[in-house]
Structure formats: C-alpha cells, structure tokens
N, C-alpha and C positions, 0 to 999 in steps of 0.2 A: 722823440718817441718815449713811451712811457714804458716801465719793466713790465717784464711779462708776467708777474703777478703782484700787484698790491695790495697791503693793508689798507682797508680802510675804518674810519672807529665805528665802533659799535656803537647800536642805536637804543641807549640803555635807559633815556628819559621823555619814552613817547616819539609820534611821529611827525612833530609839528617842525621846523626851521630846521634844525638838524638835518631829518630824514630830506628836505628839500635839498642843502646845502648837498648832502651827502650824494643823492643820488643825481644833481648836474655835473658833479666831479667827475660822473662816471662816463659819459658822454662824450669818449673821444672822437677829436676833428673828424677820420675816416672814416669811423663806426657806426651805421646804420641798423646792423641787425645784432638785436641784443637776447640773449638768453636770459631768464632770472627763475631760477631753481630754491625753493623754499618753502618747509613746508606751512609757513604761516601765509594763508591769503590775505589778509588785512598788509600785513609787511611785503608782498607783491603785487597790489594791486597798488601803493602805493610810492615802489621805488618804480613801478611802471609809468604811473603818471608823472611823478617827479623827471623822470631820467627822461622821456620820450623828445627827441629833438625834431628835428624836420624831417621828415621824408623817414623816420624811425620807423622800423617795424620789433615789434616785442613779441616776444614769446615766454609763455609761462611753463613749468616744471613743477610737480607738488617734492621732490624727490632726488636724490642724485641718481635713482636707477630710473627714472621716470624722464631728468634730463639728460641722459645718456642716449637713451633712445630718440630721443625728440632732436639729437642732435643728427641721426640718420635720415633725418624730414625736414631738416632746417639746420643747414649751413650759416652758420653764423659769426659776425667777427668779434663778438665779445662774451664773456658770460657771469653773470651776479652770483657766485655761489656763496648761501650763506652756511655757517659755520656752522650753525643747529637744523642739521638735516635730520628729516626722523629714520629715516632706515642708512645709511653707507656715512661713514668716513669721511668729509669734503678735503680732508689732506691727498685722502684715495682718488677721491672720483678726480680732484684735479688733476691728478698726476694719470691717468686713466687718459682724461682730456687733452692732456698736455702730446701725448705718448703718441695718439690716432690723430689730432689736432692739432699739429704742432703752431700754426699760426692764428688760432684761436686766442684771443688776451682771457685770461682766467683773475677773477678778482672777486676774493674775497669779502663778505657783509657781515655783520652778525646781527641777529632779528631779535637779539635779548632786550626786551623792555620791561617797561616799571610795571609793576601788580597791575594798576588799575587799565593803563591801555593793552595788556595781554588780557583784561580780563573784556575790556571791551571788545577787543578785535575777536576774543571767544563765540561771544554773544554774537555778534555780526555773522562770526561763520555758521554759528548753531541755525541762525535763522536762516542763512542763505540757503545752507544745507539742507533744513527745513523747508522751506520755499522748491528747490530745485524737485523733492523727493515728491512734492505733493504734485508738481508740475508735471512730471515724468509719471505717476500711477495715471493724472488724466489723462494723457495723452495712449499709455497703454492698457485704456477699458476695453474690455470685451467689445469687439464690436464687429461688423459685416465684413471688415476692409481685411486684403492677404497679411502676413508676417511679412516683414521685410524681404524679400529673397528669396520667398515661398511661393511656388505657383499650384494654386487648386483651390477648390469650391466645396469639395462633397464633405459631406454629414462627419466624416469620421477624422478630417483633415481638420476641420474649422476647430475640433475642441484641443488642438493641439495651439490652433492660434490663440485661442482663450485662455489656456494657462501661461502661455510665455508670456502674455502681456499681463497679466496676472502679478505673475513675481518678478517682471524686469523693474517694476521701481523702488527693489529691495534686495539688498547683498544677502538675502538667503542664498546655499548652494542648491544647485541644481544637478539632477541625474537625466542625461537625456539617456533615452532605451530607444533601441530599435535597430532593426535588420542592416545588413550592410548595403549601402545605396540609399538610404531614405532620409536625409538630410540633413543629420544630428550636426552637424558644422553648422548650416545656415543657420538651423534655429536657435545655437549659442551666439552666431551673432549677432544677430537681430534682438535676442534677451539683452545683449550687452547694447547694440546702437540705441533701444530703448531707454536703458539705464541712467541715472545721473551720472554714471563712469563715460560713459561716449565717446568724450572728446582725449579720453585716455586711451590706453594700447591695450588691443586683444590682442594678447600670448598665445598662440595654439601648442598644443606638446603632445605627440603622438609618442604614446607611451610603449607601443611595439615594435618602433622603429629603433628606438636608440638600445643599444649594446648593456646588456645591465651593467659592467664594469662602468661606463660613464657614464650612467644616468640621477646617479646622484652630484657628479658636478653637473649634470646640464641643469636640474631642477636648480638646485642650493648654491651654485655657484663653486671657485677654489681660489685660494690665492698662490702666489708665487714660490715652487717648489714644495708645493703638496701630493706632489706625486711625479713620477717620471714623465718628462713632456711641459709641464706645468711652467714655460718659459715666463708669463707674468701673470696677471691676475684678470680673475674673469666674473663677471656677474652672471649667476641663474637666472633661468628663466622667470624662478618666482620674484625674483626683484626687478627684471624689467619690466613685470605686470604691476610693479608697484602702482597704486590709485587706480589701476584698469580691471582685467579679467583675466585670470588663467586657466584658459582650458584643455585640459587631458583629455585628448582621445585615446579610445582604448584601455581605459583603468582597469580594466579587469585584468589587461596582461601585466601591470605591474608584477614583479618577483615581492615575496614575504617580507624581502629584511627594506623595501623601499616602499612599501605597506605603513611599516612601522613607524618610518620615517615623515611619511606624510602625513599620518595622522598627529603625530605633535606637532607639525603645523598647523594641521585646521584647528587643534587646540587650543595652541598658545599663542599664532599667528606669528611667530619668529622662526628664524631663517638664521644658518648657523654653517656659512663656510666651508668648505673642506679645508684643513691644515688652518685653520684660524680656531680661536677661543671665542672672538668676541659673537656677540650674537645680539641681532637686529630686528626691531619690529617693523611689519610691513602691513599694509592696508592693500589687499587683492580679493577678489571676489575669484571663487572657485565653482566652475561648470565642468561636468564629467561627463563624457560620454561613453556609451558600452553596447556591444551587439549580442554580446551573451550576458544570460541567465547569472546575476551575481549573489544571489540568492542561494542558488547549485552548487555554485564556486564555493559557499559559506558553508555548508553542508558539507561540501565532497573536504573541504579546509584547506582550500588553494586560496583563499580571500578570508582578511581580518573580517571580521561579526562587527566589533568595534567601526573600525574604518566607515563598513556597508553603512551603517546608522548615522556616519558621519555625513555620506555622501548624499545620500537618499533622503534628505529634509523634503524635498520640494521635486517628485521623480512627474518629468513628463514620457510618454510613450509614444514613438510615433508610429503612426498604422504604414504594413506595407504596403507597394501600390496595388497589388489585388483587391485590396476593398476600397480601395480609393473609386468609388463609380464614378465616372464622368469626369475626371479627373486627365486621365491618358491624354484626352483631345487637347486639351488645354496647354496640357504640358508640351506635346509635340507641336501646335504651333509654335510656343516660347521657344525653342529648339531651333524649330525649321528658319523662324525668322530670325534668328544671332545666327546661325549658320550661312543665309543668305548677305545679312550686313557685312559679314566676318570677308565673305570668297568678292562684294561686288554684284551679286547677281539680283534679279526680281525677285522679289518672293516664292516661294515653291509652297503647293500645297499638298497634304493627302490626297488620296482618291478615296470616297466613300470604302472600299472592298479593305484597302490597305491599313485604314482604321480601323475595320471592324476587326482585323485581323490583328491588330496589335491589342484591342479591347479583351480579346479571347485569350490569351497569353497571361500567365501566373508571374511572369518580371519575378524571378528569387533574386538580382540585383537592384533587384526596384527600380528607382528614378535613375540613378546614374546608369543600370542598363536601357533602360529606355534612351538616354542619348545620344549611348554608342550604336547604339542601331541606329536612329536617325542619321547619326554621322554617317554612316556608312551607306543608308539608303540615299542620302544626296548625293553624296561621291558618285554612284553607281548611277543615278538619275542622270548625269551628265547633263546636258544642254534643257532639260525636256522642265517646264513648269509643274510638270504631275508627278509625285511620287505613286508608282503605282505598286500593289500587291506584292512582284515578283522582285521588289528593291528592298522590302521589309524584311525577308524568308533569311535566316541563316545559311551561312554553310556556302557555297559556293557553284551557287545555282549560276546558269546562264541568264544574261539579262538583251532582254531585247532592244 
C-alpha cells in the first residue's frame, strides 16, 4: 500500500516524458476514480490523459474550493492536488480531505513549469476560453425558444428571455428584480446553465435567512477557533462557487456592515477568512436577486449607493403574472402534469370556467401562488379527470 500522501516532483521543465512518467506513478492497482484539482488546464488535461488507466474515470477541479465540492458528486479513491492552487492552501484543503475523507489517498503535483510551456499552456487556455465564450453567446441569441426552466409565451415574459441570454455568455453581474413568486431563481440559473461556467457549481445564498451574526462565515468562510464553536475550518460559500456562480437572494436584506464587506469583493475579487490574515483570489460570477425597491433602500440609507452600482451592471426585471397574458394556461398545464406524473395518475385537466377563473385573478404571489393552488385543486379533484371551478376557489368551500 502506498502512504496516504506523497510527494511527487515537480513538473518544472515542460510536459513532455516527465509529466507522462509522473502521472502513471499515480495510477494505483485499486484506483479507478481520480480527482485532479488545478488551476492550470493545460497541466490537467494532461496528467488526465497521462494518468487515465483502464476502466479510469477522471474528474477535473479548477480549485481546492471548486474540488471540495465536486467531491460531494463524485466519490472518489484518489486525488491530484496540485500545490499552486489559485484560491485555498492544498496543505488546507488536504487535510479538509483527509478530515471528511478519510480513505481518499490525497497526492500532491506541482504545475510549476518553464516560461515558455506556462506561456504556451496560457495561450491554449486564452483560446479555449475564447472559443467556449463565443460558443456559449451563439447558443444564448435572442431567440423564439423558453429560458431554461421558464414556462410562458406572452409579450412581456419573452424580453426577460432576451436579456438573460444576452448576458449569460459573460461574467458581467447581474440584478434579477421582481415580485415574490416570479422566478428570480430559475432565471439565475438558466443565465448560469447558459454560461461557459455550467459545468461548475451554482451557490445559492439566501441572504435573509441566515442570522447576521453568521453570515459573514457563511459567505467568507473561518478557520479553526475564530470564534466560539469554530471546532475546525470551514469554506464560504464564495469559495465553493469558485469558477461557478454565486447567487444572493434577497440582497437587499443584507445588514450595512456586510454591505461593506461585499463590496470589496466585487472589487477586488478576494476573500479573506474569518480569524485568518491570508487572503485569496477567487474567479465567481455574482447574480443577485431582490423583491424590493433598492433604489428606496438607497434613499431611505438602508443600502450602500456604492454597492447598488456595483450590483446593478446588467438589472433584468421580471414582470408579475398579471401581465403575463396567456401565460396562466400554459403554466397550469406544466403544473397539472408534474403533479399527475408525481401522484401516478392520468393527466388532469382545467375545465374551461376554472381557467377563466384563474385568468381573472391578480396572483400577488405570482407563479409560485399559482402552484399552490393547483396543488391543492388536484388533491381536492380526488379520482375526477376535470378540475373544476369549485377546486380552484380558496378558503374552504365544499367540494362536490
């Protein structure tokens, strides 16, 4: 058996014999499933094909907070960490790995190479990167077809689809606005499944949920005895969105002094521990989402001025479902039929009268009220293929 972690030498002159020699060393008898975390592509795309044995499956990491996560997806029995990570510590993140993974083999690489093949492996990413970003704006033109995850048709919905694909094949941030129920989730992540980021991790961080006492480790992260409780060390959320997207819902209810704090992130794009000094750069794309007026908030001086300009590069709005014409139908069949798949049953449909009666209806929870009513119109439909008028009605009418 080999130790549970080794040295192996650095790959300091190019990636030719060496890098091959190097990365079949890695390749033990039982080991199938390999992690390789780094954030040079050229130097993983190469101890990939080097290392890959039979029945191998590989997985890549731009990151140590990037393969952190990716180890909650993929259970694996070894892993390449190299030494020059661009955002975490790989003495840390090993021992992070070691801690929750005890029977993971953790082994050490270092991606330091000579000028000219760091500068070639540059070039190679700039183009890829190049290449991915132009592939990704085709793919998100303006065009007829929904948002990912988006169900509707009318006039006032579709230019909501035309700016997300707009700016999904560019790490501009984004503010999504709009009433509570109207979808500001879906359509971050569908800006994000468009993105060249994709096959990375969307963070969600609901910013009125968490306690303001610990919302600055939940963002920033802390390490070991930064604060009472603080039994070892823990990654923020901003660094598990390393290479992917962080999205804050609810920004507006951020508190002032985590205001502050966020804004020298979007600055400087570093990320800076609790109870640590050292401070890390990270590659995250920022999507915010808000149901009030942050504009009022800036005014009234509950919200940085600063910040709002920070957020606000690229502000989409989505309209409530009251203007959405023609929209209701559509969306309640999507409903009725994941509701029928979900219980087993046939399909169930409106009745003409029970639509028009939902058409009539102001929805102030928007989409997500329109659900719960359907939920609740099927339950009460019981055995019957129709939803009829008197399954729609709130309140707790008699049903026939």
């Amino acid at each position: 058996m080999p130790p549970s972690v080794r040295e192996v030498v650095g790959l300091r002159r190019g990636l030719g014999e060496t890098m091959a020699a190097t990365a079949q060393s890695i390749v033990w008898g039982t080991q199938r499933r390999i992690l390789i975390a780094s954030g040079n592509p050229e130097f993983r795309r190469q101890m990939a094909m080097h290392a890959k044995g039979p029945a191998a499956q590989m997985e890549e990491a731009v990151g140590g907070a990037h393969a952190l996560a990716k180890l909650v997806q993929f259970p694996c029995d070894g892993v390449l960490l190299d030494r020059q990570l661009p955002d975490l510590d790989a003495e840390e993140v090993a021992s992070m790995i070691r801690q929750k993974y005890p029977r993971i083999e953790v082994t050490f690489v270092d991606s330091k190479e000579s000028g000219r093949a760091s500068a070639g492996a540059d070039a190679e990413d700039r183009d890829e990167i190049s290449a991915d970003t132009k592939v990704t704006e085709e793919e998100a033109r303006p065009g007829d077809e929904n948002l990912p995850g988006m169900i509707g048709r009318s006039a006032a919905i579709r230019k909501t689809y035309e700016l997300a694909k707009l700016v999904a094949g560019r790490d501009t941030t984004v503010l999504v606005m709009g009433e509570t129920g109207t979808g500001k989730e879906v359509v971050a992540q569908a800006i994000h499944g468009l993105s060249a980021r994709a096959k990375n991790a969307f963070v969600p961080v609901n910013c009125a949920a968490i306690p303001e006492a610990l919302l600055e480790a939940e963002l920033f992260g802390h390490v070991r005895g930064a604060f009472t409780g603080a039994v070892q060390s823990r990654l923020g959320r901003i660094h598990v969105a390393q290479g992917g997207t962080l999205f804050l819902d609810e920004v507006g209810e951020l508190p002032l002094s985590m205001q502050a704090k966020l804004l020298r992130f979007l600055q400087n794009g570093e990320v800076q521990r609790l109870g640590s000094s050292d401070v890390y750069r990270v590659d995250v794309r920022v999507i915010c989402a808000t149901n009030v007026g942050l504009l009022e908030q800036v005014q009234a001086k509950q919200f940085r001025q600063d910040l709002y300009y920070r957020l606000a590069v690229f502000p989409i709005e989505l309209p409530p479902l009251r203007i959405r014409t023609g929209d209701v139908a559509e969306l309640a069949d999507h409903f009725l039929k994941k509701f029928s798949d979900e219980a087993g049953f046939p399909l169930k449909k409106l009745t003409p009268a029970a639509l028009g009666s939902l058409e009539q209806r102001r929805w102030p929870g928007n989409v997500r009220e329109l659900q719960h009513v359907l939920e609740r119109a099927f339950i009460l439909s019981g055995n019957s293929r129709e939803i009829c008028v008197q399954h729609v009605q709130m309140g707790n009418e008699a049903v026939e």
